[in-house]
C-alpha positions in Angstrom: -19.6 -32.1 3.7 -16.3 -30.5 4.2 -15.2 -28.5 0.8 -11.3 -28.4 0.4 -10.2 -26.0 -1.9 -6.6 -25.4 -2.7 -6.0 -22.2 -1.9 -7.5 -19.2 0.9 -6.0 -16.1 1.4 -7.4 -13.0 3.6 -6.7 -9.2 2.0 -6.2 -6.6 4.5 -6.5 -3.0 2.9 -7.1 1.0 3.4 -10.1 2.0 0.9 -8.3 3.2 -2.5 -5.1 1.9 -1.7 -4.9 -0.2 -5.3 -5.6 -3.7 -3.5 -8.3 -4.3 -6.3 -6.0 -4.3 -8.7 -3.4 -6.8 -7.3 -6.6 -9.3 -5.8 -7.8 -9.4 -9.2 -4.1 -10.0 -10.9 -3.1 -12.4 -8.1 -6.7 -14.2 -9.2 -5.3 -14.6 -12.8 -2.7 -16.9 -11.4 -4.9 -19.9 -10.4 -5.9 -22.3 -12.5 -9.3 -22.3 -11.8 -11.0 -19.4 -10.8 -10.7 -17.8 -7.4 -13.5 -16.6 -5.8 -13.9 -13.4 -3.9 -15.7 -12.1 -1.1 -15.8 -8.1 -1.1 -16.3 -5.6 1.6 -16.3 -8.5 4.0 -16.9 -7.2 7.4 -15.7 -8.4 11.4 -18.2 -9.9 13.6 -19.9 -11.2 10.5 -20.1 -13.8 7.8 -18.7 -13.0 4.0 -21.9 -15.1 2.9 -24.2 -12.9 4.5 -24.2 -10.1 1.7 -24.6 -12.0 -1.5 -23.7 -9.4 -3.9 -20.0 -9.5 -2.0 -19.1 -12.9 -4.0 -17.2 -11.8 -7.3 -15.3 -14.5 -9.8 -11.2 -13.7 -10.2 -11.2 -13.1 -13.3 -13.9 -11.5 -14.3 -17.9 -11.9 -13.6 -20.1 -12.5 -10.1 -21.5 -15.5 -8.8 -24.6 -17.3 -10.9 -27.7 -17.8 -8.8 -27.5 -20.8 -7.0 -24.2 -21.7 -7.4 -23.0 -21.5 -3.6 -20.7 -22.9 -2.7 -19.0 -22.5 -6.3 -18.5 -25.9 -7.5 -15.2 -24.7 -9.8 -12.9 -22.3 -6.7 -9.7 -23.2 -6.9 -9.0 -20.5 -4.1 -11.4 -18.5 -2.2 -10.7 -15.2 -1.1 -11.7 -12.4 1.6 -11.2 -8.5 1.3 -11.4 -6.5 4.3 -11.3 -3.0 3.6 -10.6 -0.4 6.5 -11.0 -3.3 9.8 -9.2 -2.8 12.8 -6.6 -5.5 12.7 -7.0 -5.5 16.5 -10.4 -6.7 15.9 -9.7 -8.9 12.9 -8.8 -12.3 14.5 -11.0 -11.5 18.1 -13.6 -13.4 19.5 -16.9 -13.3 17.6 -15.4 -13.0 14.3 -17.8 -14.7 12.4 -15.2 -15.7 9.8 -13.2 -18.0 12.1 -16.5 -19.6 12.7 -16.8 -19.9 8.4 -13.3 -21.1 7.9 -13.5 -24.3 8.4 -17.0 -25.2 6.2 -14.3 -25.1 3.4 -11.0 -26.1 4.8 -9.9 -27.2 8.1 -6.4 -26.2 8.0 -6.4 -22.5 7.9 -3.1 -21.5 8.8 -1.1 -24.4 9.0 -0.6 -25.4 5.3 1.3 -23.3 2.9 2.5 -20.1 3.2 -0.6 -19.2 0.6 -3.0 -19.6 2.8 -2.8 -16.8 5.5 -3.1 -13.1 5.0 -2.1 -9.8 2.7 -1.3 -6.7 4.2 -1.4 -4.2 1.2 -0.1 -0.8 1.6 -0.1 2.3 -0.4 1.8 5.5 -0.3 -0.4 8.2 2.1 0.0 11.4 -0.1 -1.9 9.2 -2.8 -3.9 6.8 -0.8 -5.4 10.0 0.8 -6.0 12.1 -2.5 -7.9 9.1 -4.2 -10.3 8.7 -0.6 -10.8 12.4 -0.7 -11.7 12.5 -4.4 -14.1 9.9 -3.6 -15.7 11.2 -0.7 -15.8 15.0 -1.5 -18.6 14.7 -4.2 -21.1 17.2 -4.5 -23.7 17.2 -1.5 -21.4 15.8 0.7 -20.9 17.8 3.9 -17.8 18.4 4.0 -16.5 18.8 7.2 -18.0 15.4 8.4 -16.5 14.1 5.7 -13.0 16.1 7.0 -13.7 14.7 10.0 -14.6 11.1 8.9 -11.1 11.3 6.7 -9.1 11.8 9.7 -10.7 9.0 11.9 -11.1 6.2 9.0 -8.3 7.1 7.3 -5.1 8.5 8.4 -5.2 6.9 12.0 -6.0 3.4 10.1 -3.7 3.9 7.6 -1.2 4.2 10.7 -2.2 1.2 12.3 -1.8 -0.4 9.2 1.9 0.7 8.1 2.6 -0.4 11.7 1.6 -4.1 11.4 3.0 -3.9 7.9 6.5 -2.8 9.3 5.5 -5.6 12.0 6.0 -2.8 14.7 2.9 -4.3 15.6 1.7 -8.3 15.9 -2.0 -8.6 15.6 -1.6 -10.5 12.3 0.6 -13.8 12.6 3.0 -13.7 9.4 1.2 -11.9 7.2 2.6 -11.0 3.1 3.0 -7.6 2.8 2.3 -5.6 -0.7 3.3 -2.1 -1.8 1.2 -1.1 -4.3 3.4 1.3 -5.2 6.2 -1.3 -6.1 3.8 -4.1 -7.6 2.9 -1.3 -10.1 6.3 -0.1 -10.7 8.2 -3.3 -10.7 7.7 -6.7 -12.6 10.3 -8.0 -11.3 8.6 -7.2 -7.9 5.5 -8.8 -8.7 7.6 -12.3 -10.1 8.9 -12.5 -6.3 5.8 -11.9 -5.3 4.4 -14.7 -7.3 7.0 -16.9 -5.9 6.0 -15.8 -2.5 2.6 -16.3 -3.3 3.9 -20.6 -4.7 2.8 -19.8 -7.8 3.5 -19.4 -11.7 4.2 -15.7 -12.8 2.0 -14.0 -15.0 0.6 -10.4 -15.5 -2.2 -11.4 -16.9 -4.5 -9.2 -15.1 -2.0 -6.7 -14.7 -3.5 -4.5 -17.7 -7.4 -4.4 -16.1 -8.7 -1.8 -14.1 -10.6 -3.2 -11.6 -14.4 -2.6 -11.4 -14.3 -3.8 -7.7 -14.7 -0.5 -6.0 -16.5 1.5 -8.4 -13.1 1.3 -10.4 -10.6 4.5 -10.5 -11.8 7.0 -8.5 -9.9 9.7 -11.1 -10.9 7.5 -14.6 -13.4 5.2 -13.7 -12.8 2.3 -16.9 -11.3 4.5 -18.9 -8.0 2.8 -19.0 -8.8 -0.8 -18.5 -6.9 -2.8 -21.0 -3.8 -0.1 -20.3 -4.1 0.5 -16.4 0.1 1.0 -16.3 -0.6 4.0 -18.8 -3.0 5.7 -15.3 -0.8 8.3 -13.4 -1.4 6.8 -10.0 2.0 7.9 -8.7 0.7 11.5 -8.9 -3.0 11.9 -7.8 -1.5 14.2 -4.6 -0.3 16.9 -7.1 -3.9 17.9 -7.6 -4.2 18.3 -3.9 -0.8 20.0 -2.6 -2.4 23.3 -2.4 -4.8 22.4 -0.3 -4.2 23.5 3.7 -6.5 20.9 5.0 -5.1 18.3 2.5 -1.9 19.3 3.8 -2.7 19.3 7.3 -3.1 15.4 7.2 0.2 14.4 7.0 2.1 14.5 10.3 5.6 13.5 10.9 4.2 10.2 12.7 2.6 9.4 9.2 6.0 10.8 7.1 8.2 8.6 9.7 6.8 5.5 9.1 5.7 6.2 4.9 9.8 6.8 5.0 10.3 3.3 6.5 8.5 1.5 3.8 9.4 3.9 0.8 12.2 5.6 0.6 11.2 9.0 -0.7 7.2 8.8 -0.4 5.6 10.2 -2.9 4.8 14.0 -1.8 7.0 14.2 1.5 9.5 16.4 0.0 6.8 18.8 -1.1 4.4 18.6 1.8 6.8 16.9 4.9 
């Protein structure tokens, strides 16, 4: 039997980009819980890694409780895809679509995708703190930074600034402006066709092993984290530096103003 559930919406995402935090508070606006596949993957289904499912808010999925009898909305990260890939042939989730709606895409402008976007000189200091842990080797992990990182991060800010089409009409999110503005997030809540509220805005999500600088410390006060300035700890750095090329600082420019870091490392 078909499932209809009200709502389906498909996050696009660089890794440590703060889309964790706005999937979880856009998940405090349904009514009913939304539920969330993580870390989904191209070429494959969200239901084949079971420990992906999570509940918006809070909790994972029971045993035996697929399909979840109480979604209001489902949902569907995709961290780090190539949006060329994204809607191509033998993507499994085109095939898993339509077990729960049949009109993905044509109803409101809630169901369809979210292209969320970070500043670089941040998005890049909170991957680097996360990858650069002791025993890593670090120059595959250099190397690894460039390739799954800054050039994604590229094509990304490209289809966000729609100098690329590989997404049809997608809803594009600064983090850096959902966590500075709340009157930012209300339009976006309109956007979205629903009721404001920042209910989740105070969590820190535990999606993604949480804050790669303070972990939980801050959860039940995330405004209070300096997320704005995690490149400060990293502008010394020549390699860190080395990163950010005028490509990157001409496009960053065209969806902030004054990036955080350009003026220091542009």
């Amino acid at each position: 039997m078909t499932r209809h559930h009200n709502h389906m919406l498909r996050y696009c995402a660089i890794s440590r980009s703060g889309h964790h935090a706005i999937m979880r508070w856009i998940g405090h606006h349904f009514p009913e819980p939304a539920w969330h596949f993580n870390n989904c993957r191209t070429h494959e289904k969200p239901t084949s890694g079971r420990d992906r499912l999570r509940r918006h808010p809070g909790g994972n999925s029971p045993e035996g409780t697929w399909p979840p009898p109480d979604a209001d909305a489902l949902t569907f990260s995709f961290e780090n895809a190539n949006l060329r890939q994204l809607n191509g042939r033998g993507n499994e989730l085109s095939e898993f679509i339509p077990e729960f709606r049949v009109d993905w895409g044509r109803g409101r402008v809630l169901d369809g995708d979210v292209i969320i976007m970070r500043d670089p000189a941040n998005n890049f200091a909170s991957c680097w703190a996360r990858l650069a842990r002791p025993g890593v080797d670090l120059q595959n992990a250099r190397d690894g930074m460039k390739i799954a990182r800054v050039e994604r991060w590229k094509q990304y800010a490209k289809e966000f600034l729609r100098d690329t089409r590989f997404i049809q009409d997608p809803i594009c999110v600064s983090f850096n402006h959902w966590f500075a503005s709340e009157s930012y997030r209300r339009v976006l809540s309109r956007t979205f066709g629903l009721e404001f509220t920042d209910a989740g805005l105070q969590v820190v999500a535990y999606d993604g092993a949480a804050s790669t600088f303070d972990r939980m410390d801050y959860d039940g006060r995330a405004q209070e984290m300096p997320v704005m300035d995690r490149w400060r700890g990293f502008v010394d750095d020549p390699w860190f530096r080395s990163l950010f090329d005028q490509d990157l600082w001409d496009l960053a420019g065209r969806i902030w103003d004054s990036p955080p870091g350009m003026e220091e490392m542009g």
